[in-house]
N, C-alpha and C positions, 0 to 999 in steps of 0.2 A: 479490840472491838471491831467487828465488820462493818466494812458500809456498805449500804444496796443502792445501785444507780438502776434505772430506768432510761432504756434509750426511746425517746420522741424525737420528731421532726422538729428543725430549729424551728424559731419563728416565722423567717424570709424563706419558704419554702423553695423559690429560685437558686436558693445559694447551693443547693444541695448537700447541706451542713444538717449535721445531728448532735444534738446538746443533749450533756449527760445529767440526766435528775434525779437528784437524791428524795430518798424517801417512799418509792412506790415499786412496788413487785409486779411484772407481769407472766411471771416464770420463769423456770430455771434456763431456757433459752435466751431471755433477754437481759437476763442480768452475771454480773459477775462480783466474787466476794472474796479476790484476793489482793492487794496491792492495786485495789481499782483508783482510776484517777480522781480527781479532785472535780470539785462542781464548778461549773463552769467549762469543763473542758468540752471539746468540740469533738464530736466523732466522725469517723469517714466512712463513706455509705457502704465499703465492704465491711464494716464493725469489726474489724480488726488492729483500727487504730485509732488512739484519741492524742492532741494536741491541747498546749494550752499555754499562755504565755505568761513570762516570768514574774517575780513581786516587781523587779526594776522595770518591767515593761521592753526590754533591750534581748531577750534569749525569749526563744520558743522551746517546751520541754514536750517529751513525746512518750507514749508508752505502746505494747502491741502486746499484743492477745492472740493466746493459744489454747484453744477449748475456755475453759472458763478462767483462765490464769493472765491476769495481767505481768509482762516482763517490771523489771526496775523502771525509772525514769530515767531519760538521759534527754541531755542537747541537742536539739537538734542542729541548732543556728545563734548567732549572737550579731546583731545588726545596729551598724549606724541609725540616729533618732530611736523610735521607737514602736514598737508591733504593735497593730489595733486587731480588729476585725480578722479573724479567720475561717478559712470555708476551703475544706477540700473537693479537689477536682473528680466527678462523676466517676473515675477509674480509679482512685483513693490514691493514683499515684502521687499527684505534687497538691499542694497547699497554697494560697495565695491569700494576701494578708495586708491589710494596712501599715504603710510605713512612714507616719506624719514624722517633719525634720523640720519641725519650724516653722518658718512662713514659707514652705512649700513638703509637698507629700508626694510620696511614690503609691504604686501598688507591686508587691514585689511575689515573686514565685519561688517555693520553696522545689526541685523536683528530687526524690527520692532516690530515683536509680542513678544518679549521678552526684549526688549531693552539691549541688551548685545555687546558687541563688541567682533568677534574674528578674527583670522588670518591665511592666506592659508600659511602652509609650510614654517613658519619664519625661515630666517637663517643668518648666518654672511655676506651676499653679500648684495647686492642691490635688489630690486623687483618693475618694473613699469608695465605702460600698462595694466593693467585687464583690462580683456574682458572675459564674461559670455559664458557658449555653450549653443546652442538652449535650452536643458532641464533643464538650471539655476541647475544643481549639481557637474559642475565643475567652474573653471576662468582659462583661459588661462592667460600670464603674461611673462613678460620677466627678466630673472638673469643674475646680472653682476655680473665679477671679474675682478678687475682689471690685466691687461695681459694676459687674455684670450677671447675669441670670445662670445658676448652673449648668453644666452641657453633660447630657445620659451619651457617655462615649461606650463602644466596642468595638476594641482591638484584638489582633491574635495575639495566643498566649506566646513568652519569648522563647526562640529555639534552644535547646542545651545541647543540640550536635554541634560536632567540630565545624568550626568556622571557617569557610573562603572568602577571598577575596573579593568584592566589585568586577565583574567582567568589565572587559574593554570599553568604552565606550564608544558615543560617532564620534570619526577622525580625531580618535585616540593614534599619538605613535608611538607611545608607551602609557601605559594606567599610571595612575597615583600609586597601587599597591608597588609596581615593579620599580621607580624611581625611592620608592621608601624604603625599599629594602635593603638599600647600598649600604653595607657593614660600617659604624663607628667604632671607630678606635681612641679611648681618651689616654689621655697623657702618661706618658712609663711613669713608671715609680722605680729607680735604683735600687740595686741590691749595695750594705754599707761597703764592699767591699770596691762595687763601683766594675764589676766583670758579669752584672746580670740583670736586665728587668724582668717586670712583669706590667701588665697593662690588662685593664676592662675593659672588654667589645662589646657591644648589642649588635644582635644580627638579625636582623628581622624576629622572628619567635624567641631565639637566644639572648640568652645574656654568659656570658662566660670569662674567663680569664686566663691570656697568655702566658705565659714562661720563658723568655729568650737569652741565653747567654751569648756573651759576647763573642761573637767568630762561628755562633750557632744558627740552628734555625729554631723558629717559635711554635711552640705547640700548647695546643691545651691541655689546660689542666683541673678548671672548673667549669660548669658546664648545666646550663639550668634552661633547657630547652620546652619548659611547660606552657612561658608567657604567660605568667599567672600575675606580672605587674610587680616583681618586689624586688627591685634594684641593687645590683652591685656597686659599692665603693671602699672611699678609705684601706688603698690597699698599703701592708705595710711588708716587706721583704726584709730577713733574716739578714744578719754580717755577712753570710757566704752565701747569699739567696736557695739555702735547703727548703726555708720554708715559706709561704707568702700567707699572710693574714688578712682577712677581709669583714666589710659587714654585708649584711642581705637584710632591706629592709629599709624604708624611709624615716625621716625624722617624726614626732608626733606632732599633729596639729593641737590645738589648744585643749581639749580634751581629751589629749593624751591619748590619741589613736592613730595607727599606723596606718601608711596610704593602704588601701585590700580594693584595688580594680576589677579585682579579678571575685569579688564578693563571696572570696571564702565562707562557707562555715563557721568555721574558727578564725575569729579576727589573727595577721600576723603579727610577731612580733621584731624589731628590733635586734639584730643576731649576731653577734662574733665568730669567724671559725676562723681557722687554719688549718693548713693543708701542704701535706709535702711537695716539691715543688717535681719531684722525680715521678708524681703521681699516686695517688690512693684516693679514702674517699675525704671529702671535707670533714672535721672533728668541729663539733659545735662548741663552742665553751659559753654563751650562757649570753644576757642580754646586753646592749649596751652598745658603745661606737669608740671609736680612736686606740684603734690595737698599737703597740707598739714593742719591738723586741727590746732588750738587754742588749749593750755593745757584745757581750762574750756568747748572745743566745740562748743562756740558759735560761729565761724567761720571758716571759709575756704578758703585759699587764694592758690593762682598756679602762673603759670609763662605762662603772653604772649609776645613774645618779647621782649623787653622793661620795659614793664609794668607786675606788679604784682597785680594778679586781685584777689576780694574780695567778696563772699557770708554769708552773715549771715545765721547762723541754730536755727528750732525754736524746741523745746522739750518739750515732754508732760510728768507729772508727773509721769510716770512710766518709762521713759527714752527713750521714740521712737521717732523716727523724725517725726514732723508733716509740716513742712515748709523749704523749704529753698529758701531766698532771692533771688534779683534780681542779676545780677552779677555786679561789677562795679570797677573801679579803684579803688587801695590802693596807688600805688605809680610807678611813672614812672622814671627810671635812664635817666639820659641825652644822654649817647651813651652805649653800650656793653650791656650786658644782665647777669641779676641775675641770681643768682646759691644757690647752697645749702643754700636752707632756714634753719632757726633753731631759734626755739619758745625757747625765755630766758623761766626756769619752772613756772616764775609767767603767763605768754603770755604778759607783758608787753611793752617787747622789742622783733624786728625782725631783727636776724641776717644772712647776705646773703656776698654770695664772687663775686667781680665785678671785672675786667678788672686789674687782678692781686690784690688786694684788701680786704681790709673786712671791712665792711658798717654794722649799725646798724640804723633802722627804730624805732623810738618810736612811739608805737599804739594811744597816747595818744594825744600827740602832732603833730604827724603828721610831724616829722623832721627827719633829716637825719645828722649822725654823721659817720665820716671815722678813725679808725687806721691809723695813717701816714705810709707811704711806700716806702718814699722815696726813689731811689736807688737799693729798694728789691721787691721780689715777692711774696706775702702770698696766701695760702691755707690752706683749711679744716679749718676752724675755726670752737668749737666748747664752747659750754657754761658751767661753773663749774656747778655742783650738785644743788648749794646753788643761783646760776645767778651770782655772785658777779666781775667772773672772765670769761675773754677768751683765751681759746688758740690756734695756731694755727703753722700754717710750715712755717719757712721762706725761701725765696731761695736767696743769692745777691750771682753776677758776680764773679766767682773765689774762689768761697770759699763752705768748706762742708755746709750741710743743717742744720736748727737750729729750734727750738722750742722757742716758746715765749707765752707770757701773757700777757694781759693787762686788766688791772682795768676797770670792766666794768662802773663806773661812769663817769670815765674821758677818758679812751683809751688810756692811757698812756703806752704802751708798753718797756717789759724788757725781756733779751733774759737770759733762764732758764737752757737751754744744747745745745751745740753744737756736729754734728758726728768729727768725726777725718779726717786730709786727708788719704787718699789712698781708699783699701776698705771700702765699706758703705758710702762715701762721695757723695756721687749722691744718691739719694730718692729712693727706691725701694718701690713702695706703695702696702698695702695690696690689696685685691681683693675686691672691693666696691659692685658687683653686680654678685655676683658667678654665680647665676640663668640665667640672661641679664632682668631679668622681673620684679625685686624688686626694692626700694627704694635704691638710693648709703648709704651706711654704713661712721659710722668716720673711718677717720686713725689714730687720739688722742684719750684716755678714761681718762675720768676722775673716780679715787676713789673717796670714802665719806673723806678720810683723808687729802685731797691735794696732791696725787702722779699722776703722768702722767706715763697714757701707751702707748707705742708707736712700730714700725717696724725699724728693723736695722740690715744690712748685712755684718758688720763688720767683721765676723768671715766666713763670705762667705755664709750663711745661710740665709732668712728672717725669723726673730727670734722676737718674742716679749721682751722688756725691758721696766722698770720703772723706775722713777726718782723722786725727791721730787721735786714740785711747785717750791720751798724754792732754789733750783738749787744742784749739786752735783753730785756724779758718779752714770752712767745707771749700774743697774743690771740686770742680764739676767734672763729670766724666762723661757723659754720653752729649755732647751739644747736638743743635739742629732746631727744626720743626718737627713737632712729632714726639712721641712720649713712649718709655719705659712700661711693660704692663706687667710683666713678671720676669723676675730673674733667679738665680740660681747659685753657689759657690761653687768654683771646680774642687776635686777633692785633694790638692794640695794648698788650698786656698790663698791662691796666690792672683787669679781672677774671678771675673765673674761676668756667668754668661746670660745673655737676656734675651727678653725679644720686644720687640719695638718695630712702631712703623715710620721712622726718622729715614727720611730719605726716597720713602715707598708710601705715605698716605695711607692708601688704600689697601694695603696688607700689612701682615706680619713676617718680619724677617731676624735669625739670630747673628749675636754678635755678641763679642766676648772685648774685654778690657779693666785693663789692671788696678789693680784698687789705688795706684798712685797717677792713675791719669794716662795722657799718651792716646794713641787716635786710634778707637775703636775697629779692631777687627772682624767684617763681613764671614760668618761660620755658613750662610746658607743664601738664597735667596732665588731671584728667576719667576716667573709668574706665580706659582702653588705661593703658599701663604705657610711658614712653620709656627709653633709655637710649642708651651712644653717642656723647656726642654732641659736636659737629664743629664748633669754633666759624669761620668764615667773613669775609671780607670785608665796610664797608657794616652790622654786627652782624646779618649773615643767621646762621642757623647748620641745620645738620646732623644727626641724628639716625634713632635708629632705634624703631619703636611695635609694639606688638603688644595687640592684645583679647583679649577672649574667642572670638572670631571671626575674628579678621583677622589670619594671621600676621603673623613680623615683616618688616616694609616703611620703608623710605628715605624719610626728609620730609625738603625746605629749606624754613624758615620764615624769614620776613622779622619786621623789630621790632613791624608790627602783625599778625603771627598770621597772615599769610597762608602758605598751605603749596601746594608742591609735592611731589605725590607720584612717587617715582620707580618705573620696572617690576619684578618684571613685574608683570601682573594675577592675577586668581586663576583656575586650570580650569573650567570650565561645571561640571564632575561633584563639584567641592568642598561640601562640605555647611554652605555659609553657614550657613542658615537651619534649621541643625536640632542644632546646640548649644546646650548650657544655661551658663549664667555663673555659676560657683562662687559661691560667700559665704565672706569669711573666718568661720571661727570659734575660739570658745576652751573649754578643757577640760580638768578638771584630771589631773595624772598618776597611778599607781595606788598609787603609797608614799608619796611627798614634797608629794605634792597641789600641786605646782608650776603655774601657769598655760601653757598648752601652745598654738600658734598651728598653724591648719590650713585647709582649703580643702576644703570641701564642695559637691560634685556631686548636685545634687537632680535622678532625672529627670522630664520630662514623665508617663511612664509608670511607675511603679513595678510591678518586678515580685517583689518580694523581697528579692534579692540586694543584697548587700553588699561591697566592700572596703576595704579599707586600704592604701594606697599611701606608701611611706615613700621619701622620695628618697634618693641618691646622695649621696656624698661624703664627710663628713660636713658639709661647710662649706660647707653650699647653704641659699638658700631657696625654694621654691616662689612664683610669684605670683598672680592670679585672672587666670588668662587666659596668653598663650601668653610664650614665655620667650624670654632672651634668648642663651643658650646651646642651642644646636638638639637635644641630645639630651633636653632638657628640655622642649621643645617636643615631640620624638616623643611624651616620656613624658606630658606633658600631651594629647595628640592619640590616647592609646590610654585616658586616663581618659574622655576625652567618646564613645570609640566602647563602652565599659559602659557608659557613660550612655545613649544610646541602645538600648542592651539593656534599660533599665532599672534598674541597679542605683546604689546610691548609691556614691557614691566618697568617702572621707576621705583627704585629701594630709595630710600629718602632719610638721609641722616641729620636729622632736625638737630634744634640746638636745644641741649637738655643731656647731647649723647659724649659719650667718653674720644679720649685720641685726638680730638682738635685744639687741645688748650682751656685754661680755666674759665676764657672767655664765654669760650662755649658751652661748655658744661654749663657754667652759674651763670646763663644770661639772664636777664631781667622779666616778670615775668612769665615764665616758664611753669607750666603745672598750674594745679586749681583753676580758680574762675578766670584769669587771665590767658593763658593758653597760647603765650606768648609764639610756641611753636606752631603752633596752626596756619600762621604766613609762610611758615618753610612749607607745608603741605599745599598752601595755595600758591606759593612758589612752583611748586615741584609740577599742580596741576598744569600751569601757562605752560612751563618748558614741555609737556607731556603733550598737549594740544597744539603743539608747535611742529612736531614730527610729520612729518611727509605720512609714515605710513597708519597715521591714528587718527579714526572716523569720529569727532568730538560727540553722537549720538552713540558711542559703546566705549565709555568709559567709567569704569568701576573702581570700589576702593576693598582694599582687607588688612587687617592686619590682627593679631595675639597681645594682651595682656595692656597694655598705655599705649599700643598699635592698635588693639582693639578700641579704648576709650578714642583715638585720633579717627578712627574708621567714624564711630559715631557720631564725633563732632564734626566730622565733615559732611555726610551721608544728612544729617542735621541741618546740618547750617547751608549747603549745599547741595542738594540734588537736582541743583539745575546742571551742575556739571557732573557728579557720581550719579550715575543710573543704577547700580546696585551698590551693595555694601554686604559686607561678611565680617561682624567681629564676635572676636576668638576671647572669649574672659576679657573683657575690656569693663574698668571703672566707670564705667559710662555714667549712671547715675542721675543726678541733678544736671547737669551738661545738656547731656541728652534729651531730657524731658523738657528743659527750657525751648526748646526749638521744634517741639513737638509741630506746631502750626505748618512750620516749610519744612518739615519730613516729609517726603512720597517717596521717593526712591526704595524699592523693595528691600527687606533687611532679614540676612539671617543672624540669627546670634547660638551661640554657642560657649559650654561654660561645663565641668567638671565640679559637682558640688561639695566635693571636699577640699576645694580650691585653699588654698594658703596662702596666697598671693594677695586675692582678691576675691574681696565679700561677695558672694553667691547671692546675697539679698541685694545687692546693689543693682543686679542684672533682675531680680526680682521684682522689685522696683520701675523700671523698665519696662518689663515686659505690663504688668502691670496698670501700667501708664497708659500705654497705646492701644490693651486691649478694653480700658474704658474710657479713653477719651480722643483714641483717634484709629477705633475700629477697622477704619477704610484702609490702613495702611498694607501693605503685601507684607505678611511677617510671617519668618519660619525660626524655630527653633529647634537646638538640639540640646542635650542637658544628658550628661554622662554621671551616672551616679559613681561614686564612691572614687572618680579620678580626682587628681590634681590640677594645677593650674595650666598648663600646657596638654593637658589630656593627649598622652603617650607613651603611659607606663608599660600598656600592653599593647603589643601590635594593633591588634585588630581594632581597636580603640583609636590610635593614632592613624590607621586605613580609614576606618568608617568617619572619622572627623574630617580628616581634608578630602576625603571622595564626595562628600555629601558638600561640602561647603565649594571646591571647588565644580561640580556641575550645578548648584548655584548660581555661580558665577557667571560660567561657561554659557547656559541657558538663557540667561537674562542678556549677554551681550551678542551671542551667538544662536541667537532662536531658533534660525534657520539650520545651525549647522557653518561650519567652517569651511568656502571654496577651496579645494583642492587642486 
């Protein structure tokens, strides 16, 4: 049966939209009667194409017209919330459309010639009604807030050209672009043989992946220079490192959608490849995370939901990959979803942790055996030296945490040491993924003897101890101040090497020592900070450094200190030579007079100004110089570019944060309405107004994510001392709003709404607030669709956030401009 459309003018004749109506002929020019679209669709004023959006409301479909013939339907786009309102642009080339997400709404652009999706002037309110101006380079459109009168906004449409950077600014001595671009290098991952890494770089636009053998140099090997935001990790390296394995692709947020910054088309997905490590192109095997080889290499198996999926690898006599398999089930769990795999060393057996659990797959057999658990909760299982044995953590109801074994033939499980009640009775685990970009590490090591190493806070420290298989008292191995953060087994496992700041505070330094005790051995240290790190064949080992200067970079060290550095280099336009090296300092807090740890930024030039930097998390520390988790480095990389403005910077390691002791960590207090940490910040302010070179009239606050929630709560509670504030995805919330009355201090806020950190409505909320109940306030915002919580996936996202937030800053304490 045909159908007949009639093309008319939409209703909004503004919009410069044409709706297709069924039922009325005005001749063979006006109509079409093959494959014609559906009613309701929207036509484009060259009548060469109509749009129309999906039954789920989430895809736009699209069809085009050739003389009287409509093409098939296809997709054009599939988008976060949901499509409203469409109206194409007067040149029929791009489309712009309603994109409600909730309690707030974009207006978004489809543009054709590029197929990109972007968005007019995102913010925390609401955005409907586009409507194009005659010259298609603006949209009109309408913002809401709730308790305020609508506002008829017009913006320009967003550009789809390639993107630059921020020019310089006044008495800029480097941009934010040129200090952001200093290449990260996260943690080696070992090849099993222990004679080869591999490691993931971001490089400004790039993301890619090294390849370094031992006594070699590094080169790459993958190589994803689009900046389209979809992250490399979870690398995993073959027994003889031929081949490395990888994912591309973020975890899903509740919804089960993958981060897309970069507001593909086509939502991504979640990816596995591997890739030979002597070069070709990356092989996709399918979706999913946590690749891992076979000891022997003849396989590859990952995690998709459920199921744990399977590629065989085919090897040519000089050890190259020449094939690899089809992908296909190995094993599917009934409900919950496998976890840390771990290859027994013959590959016979596959061990994984399920739904509080620990399951053993035989390759052979194709079965499946469970550790009883009755009662309790096990983790970290991991395999003896020899396979014979397992160990793992137990946790049951009311009682401290305990270590056990069990006979890998039968699974007979027997509990080996238990902690004590009081301190150290709750699990305090090492750092499994220092980088966020590597394989999770054990928190068990097994010696070649039968000793177990383990993490214990007993003494208020996380300290590494050992124990005999056989059961009996823990010994302590690493003493001091200062704590354990990740370690490692050498691969005769006869030590084991760590990094800790015992001795150093304020950094990270490695050091190796025997599972039966004896005085820890110094493997690195000197002002840079290591971490990482990768113990090697021959006792070479691995690791990753970073200075005050020199981000973090890949070294192989041999037993005498000789080091190979692996790439890349640093850009010509990096501003080596024009950062300052913090000093730690100390200071007391403003109630409790508690001793408070921080990092101060002295500049060359002092121009007055001042801030206060409070990190993230709250279970971070800051170190003197660049870090080892990269948003940390950004945020370290936006302190030294105030610095070079001039202003002094205090990083402020409030109490809430990791490496001080359990003290610290669980003071009283701490989080929610108490806020117990908020003295360390009004601590930090006194010692900061105490400086010779800081004009207590230009001092400001910023900080990302529970830095952010602290910016507000001081910015808040204080703007008799912060004259601006900047936060970064900060929980602000009810905090914030209660202080709403002594807020003045000007605020920007900024926030990625597909945050996973931290609820996007909370900052909603917020803004909300002030724009009906304390309108007068100076408030700027910025609101990145489709990033994440630290908005950084894509470069230019990560430029345009600290450029915008830092001249923010700059301008509010620096109005005039910085004396030179």
């Amino acid at each position: 049966m045909k159908r007949i459309y009639m093309l008319i003018a939409g209703a909004a004749a503004p919009l410069l939209g044409l709706a297709l109506v069924p039922g009325i002929t005005v001749g063979t020019a006006a109509y079409a009667t093959e494959a014609a679209p559906p009613p309701g669709a929207v036509l484009s004023p060259d009548g060469k194409q109509a749009a129309w959006v999906s039954n789920d409301a989430k895809s736009i479909l699209s069809e085009t017209r050739k003389g009287a013939h409509w093409s098939d339907p296809k997709q054009l786009l599939t988008i976060r919330g949901t499509v409203g309102k469409l109206v194409f642009s007067p040149d029929s080339k791009q489309l712009a459309f309603e994109n409600p997400r909730g309690d707030h709404g974009f207006i978004a652009v489809y543009d054709s010639d590029t197929n990109k999706i972007g968005y007019v002037d995102p913010s925390f309110g609401t955005d409907s009604a586009p409507a194009w101006t005659p010259g298609g380079k603006q949209i009109s459109f309408v913002r809401s807030y709730p308790g305020i009168p609508d506002q008829q906004l017009t913006e320009p449409v967003p550009s789809f050209g390639r993107w630059t950077p921020p020019p310089a600014r006044a008495n800029d001595v480097f941009t934010v672009g040129d200090i952001l671009q200093a290449p990260i290098s996260y943690g080696p991952q070992p090849s099993g043989d222990g004679h080869s890494i591999a490691y993931i770089t971001r490089e400004a636009y790039d993301r890619a992946i090294y390849f370094m053998p031992v006594g070699g140099n590094s080169g790459k090997i993958v190589d994803y220079p689009n900046d389209d935001g979809q992250e490399l990790s979870q690398l995993a390296l073959s027994r003889t490192g031929a081949a490395v394995a990888y994912v591309r692709g973020s975890s899903p947020n509740s919804a089960g959608e993958i981060l897309n910054p970069a507001s593909t088309p086509i939502p991504p997905h979640r990816q596995v490849f591997v890739v030979s490590s002597r070069g070709g192109k990356p092989q996709l095997l399918g979706d999913g995370l946590a690749p891992a080889f076979t000891p022997d290499d003849s396989m590859l198996v990952w995690i998709n939901g459920t199921t744990i999926m399977s590629a065989t690898l085919t090897w040519n006599p000089s050890g190259g990959l020449t094939r690899v398999g089809r992908s296909e089930p190995l094993l599917t769990v009934p409900s919950g979803s496998p976890s840390n795999l771990r290859f027994s060393p013959d590959g016979a057996k596959l061990l994984y942790s399920r739904s509080g659990g620990t399951e053993v797959f035989d390759m052979n057999t194709h079965t499946t055996t469970a550790i009883d658990h009755t009662g309790a909760s096990d983790a970290n299982p991991v395999w003896s030296p020899d396979g014979t044995q397992i160990a793992f953590r137990r946790t049951i109801s009311g009682q401290p945490w305990s270590i056990w074994v069990a006979d890998a033939a039968t699974l007979t499980p027997r509990q080996v040491w238990q902690a004590s009640p009081g301190l150290g009775s709750s699990y305090y685990a090492l750092d499994e993924n220092p980088t966020f970009e590597s394989q999770p590490g054990d928190q068990l090591m097994w010696s070649n003897d039968g000793t177990l190493a383990f993490v214990w806070e007993v003494d208020g420290w996380r300290h590494l101890y050992s124990v005999p298989v056989s059961g009996g008292t823990a010994t302590l191995l690493t003493p001091g101040d200062g704590e354990v953060e990740t370690a490692q087994v050498t691969l005769d496992h006869k030590s084991i090497i760590y990094a800790t700041n015992i001795g150093d505070i304020a950094r990270r330094h490695l050091f190796s020592v025997g599972f039966h005790g004896g005085t820890p051995q110094a493997d690195t240290g000197g002002h840079p900070s290591q971490w990482a790190p990768a113990p090697l064949a021959d006792g070479k080992l691995a690791y990753a450094e970073g200075s005050y200067n020199v981000p973090p970079t890949v070294y192989i060290s041999d037993a005498a200190g000789k080091r190979s550095r692996g790439g890349p280099g640093l850009p010509k336009s990096y501003p080596l030579h024009q950062l300052v090296e913090p000093k730690a300092v100390t200071f007391p807090s403003s109630v409790d007079h508690q001793t408070v740890h921080g990092q101060l930024f002295v500049p060359t030039h002092p121009t007055g100004c001042a801030l206060i930097f409070p990190h993230g998390g709250p279970s971070r520390q800051m170190l003197l110089g660049y870090h080892y988790y990269d948003t940390y480095t950004v945020l370290y990389e936006e302190n030294e570019y105030f610095a070079s403005h001039g202003c002094v910077v205090l990083s402020v390691d409030y109490r809430g944060g990791i490496m001080y002791g359990n003290a610290w960590r669980t003071a009283p207090g701490r989080g929610g309405t108490s806020a117990s940490e908020y003295q360390d910040i009004q601590g930090g302010a006194a010692f900061l107004l105490a400086q010779p070179q800081v004009d207590p009239a230009k001092v400001g606050i910023y900080g990302l994510s529970y830095g952010g929630y602290l910016t507000s709560l001081g910015v808040s509670r204080n703007s008799d001392i912060f004259k601006v504030a900047w936060d970064m995805a900060g929980n602000s919330g009810n905090a914030a709003i209660a202080n709403l009355p002594s807020w003045t201090a000007p605020t920007l806020i900024e926030q990625g709404d597909d945050d996973r950190n931290v609820n996007f409505s909370s900052n909603v909320a917020v803004v909300d607030a002030i724009k009906a109940q304390k309108p007068e306030l100076k408030l700027a915002t910025k609101v990145m669709p489709n990033e994440q919580h630290e908005m950084y996936m894509r470069f230019r996202d990560l430029v345009d956030v600290y450029d915008v937030g830092g001249q923010w800053v700059l301008q509010h304490l620096l109005p005039s401009g910085p004396a030179r």
